[in-house]
C-alpha positions as CSV (number, residue, x, y, z in Angstrom):
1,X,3.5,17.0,3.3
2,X,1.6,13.8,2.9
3,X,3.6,10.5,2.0
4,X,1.4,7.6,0.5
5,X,3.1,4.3,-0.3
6,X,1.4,2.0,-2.8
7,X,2.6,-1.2,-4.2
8,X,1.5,-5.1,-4.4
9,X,0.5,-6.8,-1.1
10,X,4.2,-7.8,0.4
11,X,6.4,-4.8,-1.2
12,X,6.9,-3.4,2.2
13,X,4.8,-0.5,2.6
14,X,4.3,-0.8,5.9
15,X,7.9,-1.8,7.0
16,X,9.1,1.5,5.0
17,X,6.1,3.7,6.5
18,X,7.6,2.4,10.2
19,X,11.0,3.5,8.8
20,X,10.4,6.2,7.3
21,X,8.0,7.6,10.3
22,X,11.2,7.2,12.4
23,X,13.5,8.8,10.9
24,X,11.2,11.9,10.3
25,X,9.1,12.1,13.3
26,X,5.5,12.4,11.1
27,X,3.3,9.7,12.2
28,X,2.6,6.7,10.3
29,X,-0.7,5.3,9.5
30,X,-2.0,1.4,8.2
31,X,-4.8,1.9,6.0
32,X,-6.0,-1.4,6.3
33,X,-5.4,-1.1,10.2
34,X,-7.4,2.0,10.4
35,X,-10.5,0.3,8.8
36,X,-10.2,-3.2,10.6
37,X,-10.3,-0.3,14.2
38,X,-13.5,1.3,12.4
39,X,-15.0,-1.9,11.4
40,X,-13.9,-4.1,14.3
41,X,-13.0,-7.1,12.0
42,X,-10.1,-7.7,9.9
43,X,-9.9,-7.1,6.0
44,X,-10.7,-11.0,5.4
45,X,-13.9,-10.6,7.3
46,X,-14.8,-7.4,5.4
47,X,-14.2,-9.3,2.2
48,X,-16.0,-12.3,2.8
49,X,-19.4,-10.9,4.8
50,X,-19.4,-7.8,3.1
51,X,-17.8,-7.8,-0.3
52,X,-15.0,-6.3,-2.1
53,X,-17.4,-3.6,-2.9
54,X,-17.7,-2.2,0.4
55,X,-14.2,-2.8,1.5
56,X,-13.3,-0.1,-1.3
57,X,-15.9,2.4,-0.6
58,X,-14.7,2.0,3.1
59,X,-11.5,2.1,2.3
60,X,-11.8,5.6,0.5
61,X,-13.7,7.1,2.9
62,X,-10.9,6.4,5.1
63,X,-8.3,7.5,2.7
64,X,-10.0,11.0,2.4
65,X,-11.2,11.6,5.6
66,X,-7.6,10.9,6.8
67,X,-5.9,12.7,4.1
68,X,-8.4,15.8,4.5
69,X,-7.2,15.7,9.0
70,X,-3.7,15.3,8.9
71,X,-0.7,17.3,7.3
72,X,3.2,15.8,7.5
73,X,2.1,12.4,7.5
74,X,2.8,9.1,5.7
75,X,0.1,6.7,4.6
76,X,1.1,3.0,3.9
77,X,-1.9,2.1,1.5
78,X,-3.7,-1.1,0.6
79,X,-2.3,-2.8,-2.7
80,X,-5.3,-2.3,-3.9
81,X,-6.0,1.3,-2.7
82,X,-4.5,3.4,-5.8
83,X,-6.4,1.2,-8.8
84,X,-10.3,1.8,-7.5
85,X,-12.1,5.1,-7.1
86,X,-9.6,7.4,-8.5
87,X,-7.9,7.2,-5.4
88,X,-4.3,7.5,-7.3
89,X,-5.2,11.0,-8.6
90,X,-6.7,12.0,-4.9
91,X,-3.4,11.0,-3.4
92,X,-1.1,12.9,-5.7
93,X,-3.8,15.7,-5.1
94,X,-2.6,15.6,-1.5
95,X,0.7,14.5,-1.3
96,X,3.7,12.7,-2.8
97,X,2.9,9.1,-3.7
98,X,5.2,6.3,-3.9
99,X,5.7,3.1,-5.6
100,X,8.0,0.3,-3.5
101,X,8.2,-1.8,-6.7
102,X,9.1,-4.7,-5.5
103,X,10.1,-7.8,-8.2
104,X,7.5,-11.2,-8.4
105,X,9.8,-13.5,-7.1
106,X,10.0,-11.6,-4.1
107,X,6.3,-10.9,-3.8
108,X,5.9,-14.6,-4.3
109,X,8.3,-15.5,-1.2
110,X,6.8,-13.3,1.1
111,X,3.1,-13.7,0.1
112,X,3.5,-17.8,0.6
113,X,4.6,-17.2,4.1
114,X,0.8,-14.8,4.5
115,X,-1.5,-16.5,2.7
116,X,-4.0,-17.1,5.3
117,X,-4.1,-13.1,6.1
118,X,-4.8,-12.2,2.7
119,X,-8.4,-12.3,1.7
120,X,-7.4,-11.7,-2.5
121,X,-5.0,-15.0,-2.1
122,X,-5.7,-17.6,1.0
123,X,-7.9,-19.5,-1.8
124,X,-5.2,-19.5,-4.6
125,X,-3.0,-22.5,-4.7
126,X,1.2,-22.2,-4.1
127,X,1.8,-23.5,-7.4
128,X,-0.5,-20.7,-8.9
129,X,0.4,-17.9,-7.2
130,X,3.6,-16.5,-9.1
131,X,0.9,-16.4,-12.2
132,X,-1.6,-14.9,-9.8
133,X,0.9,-11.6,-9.1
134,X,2.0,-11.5,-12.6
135,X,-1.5,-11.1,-13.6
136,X,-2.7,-8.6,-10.9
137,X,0.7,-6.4,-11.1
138,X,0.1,-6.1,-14.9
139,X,-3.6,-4.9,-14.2
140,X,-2.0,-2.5,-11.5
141,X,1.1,-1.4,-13.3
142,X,-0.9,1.6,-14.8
143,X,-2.0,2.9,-11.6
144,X,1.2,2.0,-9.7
145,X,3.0,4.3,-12.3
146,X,1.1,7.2,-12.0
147,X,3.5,7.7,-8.7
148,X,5.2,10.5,-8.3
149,X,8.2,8.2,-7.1
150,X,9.6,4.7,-8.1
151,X,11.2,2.9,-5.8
152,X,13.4,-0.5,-5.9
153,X,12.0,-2.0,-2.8
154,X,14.6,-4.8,-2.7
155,X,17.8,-2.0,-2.8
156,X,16.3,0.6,-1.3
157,X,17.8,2.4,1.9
158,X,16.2,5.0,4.4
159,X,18.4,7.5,3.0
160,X,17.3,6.8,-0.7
161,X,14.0,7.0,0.6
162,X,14.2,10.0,2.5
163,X,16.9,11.8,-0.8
164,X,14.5,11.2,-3.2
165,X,11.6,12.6,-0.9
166,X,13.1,15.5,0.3
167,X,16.1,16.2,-2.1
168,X,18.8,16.5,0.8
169,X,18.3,12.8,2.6
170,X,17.8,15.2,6.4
């Protein structure tokens, strides 16, 4: 089985894939780490020298390339990675997807603290980021809920990760 996490920058997709990867054994691969190895720069770099364009086009050639190579694996996406290219209805073509829905206020927390490392935000100001996530997780929302899974990222425990994955929480 292949597990893909979606969900805003800062809902914890790659925190849960680390989890989740230990307590099952798969491995656990960073989309976004995978193509800053390919690319040898990081996604800021991409963004600014070589557009948003080519970052997504990258970014689903790795998603399928990966997906198409590796079985019992779980996929920690970009927040971005389920809303372009139809790459939502290529995931749950290839495995379980999902969504660490994680609530604004503690999106906003969290992404003051990376602002720097995120290419979509490092230019928006502190005072108008909270409107910033509203906006972008209302454009998302329809992609994000085409998951197989909703999670509560804030509640959420390995076990009611793994019970709701596999149906027996082993």
């Amino acid at each position: 089985m292949r597990i893909y996490l979606i969900g805003f920058m800062g809902s914890g997709k790659s925190h849960w894939g680390r989890l989740l990867s230990a307590g099952t054994g798969w491995p656990c691969y960073d989309l976004d780490q995978l193509i800053q190895e390919q690319e040898g720069m990081t996604i800021a770099d991409i963004f600014s020298q070589k557009g948003e364009e080519y970052f997504r086009m990258l970014e689903r050639e790795v998603l399928v390339n990966l997906s198409q190579t590796r079985n019992d694996m779980i996929l920690s996406c970009g927040g971005g990675t389920p809303c372009f290219l139809n790459n939502i209805a290529f995931m749950k073509q290839q495995g379980k997807v999902v969504w660490l829905d994680t609530a604004t206020p503690v999106l906003l927390k969290r992404l003051l603290k990376e602002k720097s490392h995120r290419p979509l935000i490092r230019d928006i100001s502190d005072s108008d980021l909270e409107a910033f996530i509203g906006r972008k997780l209302r454009d998302r929302k329809i992609y994000y809920e085409q998951a197989d899974l909703r999670l509560p990222e804030e509640t959420l425990t390995l076990h009611d990760m793994k019970k709701a994955l596999f149906d027996d929480g082993k």
